[in-house]
C-alpha positions in Angstrom: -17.3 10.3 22.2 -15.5 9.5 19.0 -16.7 7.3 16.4 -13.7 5.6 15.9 -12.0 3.6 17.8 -9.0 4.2 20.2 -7.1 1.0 18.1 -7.2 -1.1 15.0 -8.0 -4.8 14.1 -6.2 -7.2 11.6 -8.1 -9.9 11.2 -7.5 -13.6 10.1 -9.1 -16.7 9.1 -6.9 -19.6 11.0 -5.7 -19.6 15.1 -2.3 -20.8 13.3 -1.8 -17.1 11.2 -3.1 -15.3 14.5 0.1 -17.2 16.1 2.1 -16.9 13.5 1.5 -13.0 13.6 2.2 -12.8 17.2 5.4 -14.6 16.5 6.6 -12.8 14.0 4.8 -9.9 13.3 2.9 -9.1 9.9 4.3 -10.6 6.7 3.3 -8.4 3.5 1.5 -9.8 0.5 0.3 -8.2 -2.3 -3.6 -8.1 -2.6 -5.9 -7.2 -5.6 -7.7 -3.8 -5.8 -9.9 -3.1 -8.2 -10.7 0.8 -8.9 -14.0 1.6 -11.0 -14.8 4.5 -13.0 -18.4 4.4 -13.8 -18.6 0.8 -14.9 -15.1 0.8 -16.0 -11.9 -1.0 -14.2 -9.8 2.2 -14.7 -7.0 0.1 -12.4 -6.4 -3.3 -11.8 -3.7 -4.2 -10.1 -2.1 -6.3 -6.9 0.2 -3.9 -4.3 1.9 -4.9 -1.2 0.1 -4.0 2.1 -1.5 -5.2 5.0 -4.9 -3.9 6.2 -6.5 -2.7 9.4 -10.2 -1.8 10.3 -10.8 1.0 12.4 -14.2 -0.4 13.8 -15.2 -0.5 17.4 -16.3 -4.0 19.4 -20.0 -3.6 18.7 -19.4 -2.8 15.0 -17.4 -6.1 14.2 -20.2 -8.9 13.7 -20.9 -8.4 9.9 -17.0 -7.8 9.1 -15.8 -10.9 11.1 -18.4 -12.8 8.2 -16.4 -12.0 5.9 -12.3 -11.9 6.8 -12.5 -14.0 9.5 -13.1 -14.7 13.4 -9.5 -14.6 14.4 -7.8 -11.1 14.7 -5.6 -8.5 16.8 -6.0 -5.0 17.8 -3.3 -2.8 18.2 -3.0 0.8 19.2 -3.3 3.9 17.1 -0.2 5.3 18.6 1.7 2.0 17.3 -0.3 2.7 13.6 0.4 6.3 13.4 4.2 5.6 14.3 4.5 2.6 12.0 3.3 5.1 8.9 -0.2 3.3 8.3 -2.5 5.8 6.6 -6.6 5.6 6.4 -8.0 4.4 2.8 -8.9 7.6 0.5 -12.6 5.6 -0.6 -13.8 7.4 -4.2 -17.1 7.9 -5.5 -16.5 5.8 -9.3 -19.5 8.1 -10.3 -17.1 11.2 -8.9 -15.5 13.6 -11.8 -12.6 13.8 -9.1 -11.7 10.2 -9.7 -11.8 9.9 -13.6 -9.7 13.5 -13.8 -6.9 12.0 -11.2 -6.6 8.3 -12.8 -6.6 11.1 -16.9 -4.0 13.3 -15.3 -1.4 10.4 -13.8 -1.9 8.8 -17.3 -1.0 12.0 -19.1 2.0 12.4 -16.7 3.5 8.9 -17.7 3.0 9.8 -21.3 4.7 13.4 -20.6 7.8 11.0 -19.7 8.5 9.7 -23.0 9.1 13.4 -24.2 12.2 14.2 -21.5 15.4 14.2 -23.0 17.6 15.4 -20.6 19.0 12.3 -18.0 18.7 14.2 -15.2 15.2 15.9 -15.9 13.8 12.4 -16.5 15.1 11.2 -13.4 13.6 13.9 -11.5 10.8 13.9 -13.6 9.7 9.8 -13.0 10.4 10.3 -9.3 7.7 12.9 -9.0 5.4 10.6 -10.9 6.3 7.5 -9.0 5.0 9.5 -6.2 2.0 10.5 -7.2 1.5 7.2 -8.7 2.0 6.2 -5.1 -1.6 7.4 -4.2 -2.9 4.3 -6.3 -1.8 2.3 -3.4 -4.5 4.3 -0.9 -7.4 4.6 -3.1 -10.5 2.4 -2.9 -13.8 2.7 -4.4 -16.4 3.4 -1.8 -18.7 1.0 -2.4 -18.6 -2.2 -5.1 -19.1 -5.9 -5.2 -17.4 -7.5 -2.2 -15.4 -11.1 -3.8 -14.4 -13.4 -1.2 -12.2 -16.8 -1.4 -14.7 -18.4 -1.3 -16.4 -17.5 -4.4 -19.2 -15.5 -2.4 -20.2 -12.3 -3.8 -22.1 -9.5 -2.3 -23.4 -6.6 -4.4 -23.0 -3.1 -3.7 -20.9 -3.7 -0.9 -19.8 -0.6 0.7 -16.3 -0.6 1.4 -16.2 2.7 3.3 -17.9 1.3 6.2 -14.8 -0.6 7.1 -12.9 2.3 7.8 -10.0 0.6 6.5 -6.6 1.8 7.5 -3.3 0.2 5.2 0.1 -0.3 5.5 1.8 -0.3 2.5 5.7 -0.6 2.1 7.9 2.5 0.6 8.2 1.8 -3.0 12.5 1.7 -2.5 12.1 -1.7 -0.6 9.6 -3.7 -2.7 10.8 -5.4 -6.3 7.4 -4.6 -8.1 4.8 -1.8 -6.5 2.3 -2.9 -8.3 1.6 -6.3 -9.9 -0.1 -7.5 -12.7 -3.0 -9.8 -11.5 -2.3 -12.3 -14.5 0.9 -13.2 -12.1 -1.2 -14.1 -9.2 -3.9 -16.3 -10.8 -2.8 -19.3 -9.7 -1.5 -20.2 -5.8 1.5 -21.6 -7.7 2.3 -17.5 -8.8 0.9 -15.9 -5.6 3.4 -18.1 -3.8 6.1 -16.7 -6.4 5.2 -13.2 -6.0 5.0 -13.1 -2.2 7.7 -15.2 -2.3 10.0 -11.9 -3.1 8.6 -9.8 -0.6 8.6 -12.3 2.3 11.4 -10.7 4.6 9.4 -7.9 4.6 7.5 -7.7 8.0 5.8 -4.8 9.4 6.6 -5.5 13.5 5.4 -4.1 16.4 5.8 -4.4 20.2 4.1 -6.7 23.1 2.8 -2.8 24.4 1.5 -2.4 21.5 -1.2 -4.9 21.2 -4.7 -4.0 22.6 -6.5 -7.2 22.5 -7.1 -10.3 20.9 -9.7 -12.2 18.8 -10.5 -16.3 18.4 -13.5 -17.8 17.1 -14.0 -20.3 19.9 -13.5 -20.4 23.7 -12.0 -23.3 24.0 -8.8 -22.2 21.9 -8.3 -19.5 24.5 -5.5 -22.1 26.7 -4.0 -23.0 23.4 -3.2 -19.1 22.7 -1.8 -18.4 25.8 0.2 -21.3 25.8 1.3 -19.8 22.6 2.1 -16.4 24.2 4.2 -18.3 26.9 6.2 -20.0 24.1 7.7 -16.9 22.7 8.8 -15.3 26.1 11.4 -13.9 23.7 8.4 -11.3 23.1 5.6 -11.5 25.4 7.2 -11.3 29.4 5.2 -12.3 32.3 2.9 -9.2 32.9 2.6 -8.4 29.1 1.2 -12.4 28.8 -1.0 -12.1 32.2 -2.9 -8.5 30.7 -2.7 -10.2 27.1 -4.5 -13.4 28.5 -7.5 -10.9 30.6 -8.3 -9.3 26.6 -8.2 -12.5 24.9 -11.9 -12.0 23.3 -13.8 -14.7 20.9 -16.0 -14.0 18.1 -19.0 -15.8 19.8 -18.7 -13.4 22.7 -18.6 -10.4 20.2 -21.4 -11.9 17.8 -23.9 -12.5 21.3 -23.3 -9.3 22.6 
């Protein structure tokens, strides 16, 4: 049997984003990573994406503490389709990682010595996409910084088998953002502001399952699904409604 699981789970803090989500698919924002050489922040930056965890039912207790009892599940098919790629997770202690982040850096100072137009052009599109790879890489393990102010050492982030969506660099005003513009909720709302007719859709078909905190919001939700019929027909809202699952059932079991 494999260890992964057959589809992948976004998952939320509030019934109203789980609805909103179902309604309108997945809106993009642009999240902090923070990539560590030795003790060193060799990167630290904000890119547009929207994550997935690729953890079975049984594994979920500990992740649902920390991003939240409300989530979907979708298939792979509908990930590998939609372009979503697994996280590359680096050792910061890894001479792999401190020779990539030297090398990209030498490459953007390389640009500065083109000339030519057209070799420049060519030039800064190979580097944009190599630069790309940024946007995949997370350390494997760190402290974990939540919200809510919560910190947890040593976290390891490799055991959420995180799997990202991250728009084509042609369709986004700014790859990668400086975190001094998203310091405030006043400049996240700016910054996500720019991206927000970005969605990343998929089909009724495409969802596996879905996750509330509570049984009794279980009604509410399908009421929800009946709302939009524009989406969600009869049979797709009857099966959707038998795999409506809530994090108390997942957490006793």
């Amino acid at each position: 049997m494999a260890i992964s699981a057959d589809s992948i789970i976004h998952y939320t803090d509030t019934i109203g984003k789980l609805e909103s989500i179902l309604q309108e698919g997945f809106a993009i924002k642009y999240c902090t990573e923070k990539l560590y050489i030795e003790e060193d922040v060799s990167s630290l930056a904000a890119h547009p994406m929207v994550s997935f965890c690729d953890l079975r039912l049984s594994e979920l207790k500990d992740h649902m503490s920390k991003y939240g009892n409300y989530g979907i599940g979708l298939s792979k098919d509908w990930a590998n389709k939609e372009g979503l790629n697994p996280v590359f997770y680096v050792n910061k202690h890894c001479p792999y990682t401190s020779k990539f982040i030297a090398a990209v850096e030498r490459l953007h100072k390389q640009l500065d010595n083109i000339q030519d137009p057209t070799e420049y052009a060519s030039a800064s599109a190979a580097y944009m996409d190599i630069l790309n790879t940024y946007r995949y890489i997370k350390n494997y393990e760190g402290d974990l910084k939540r919200r809510s102010g919560v910190t947890t050492r040593n976290y390891r982030f490799a055991d959420e088998r995180e799997w990202r969506y991250v728009p084509p660099l042609d369709v986004t005003p700014f790859s990668f953002m400086p975190l001094d513009r998203l310091l405030t909720p006043e400049g996240k709302a700016e910054v996500n502001g720019r991206i927000a007719h970005l969605r990343l859709g998929f089909n009724p078909e495409d969802v596996k399952y879905l996750i509330i905190e509570r049984d009794d919001e279980r009604l509410g939700l399908i009421q929800h699904l009946e709302a939009v019929k524009g989406r969600f027909d009869e049979g797709t809202r009857r099966r959707l409604a038998s795999r409506i699952l809530t994090s108390e059932q997942i957490n006793t079991d």
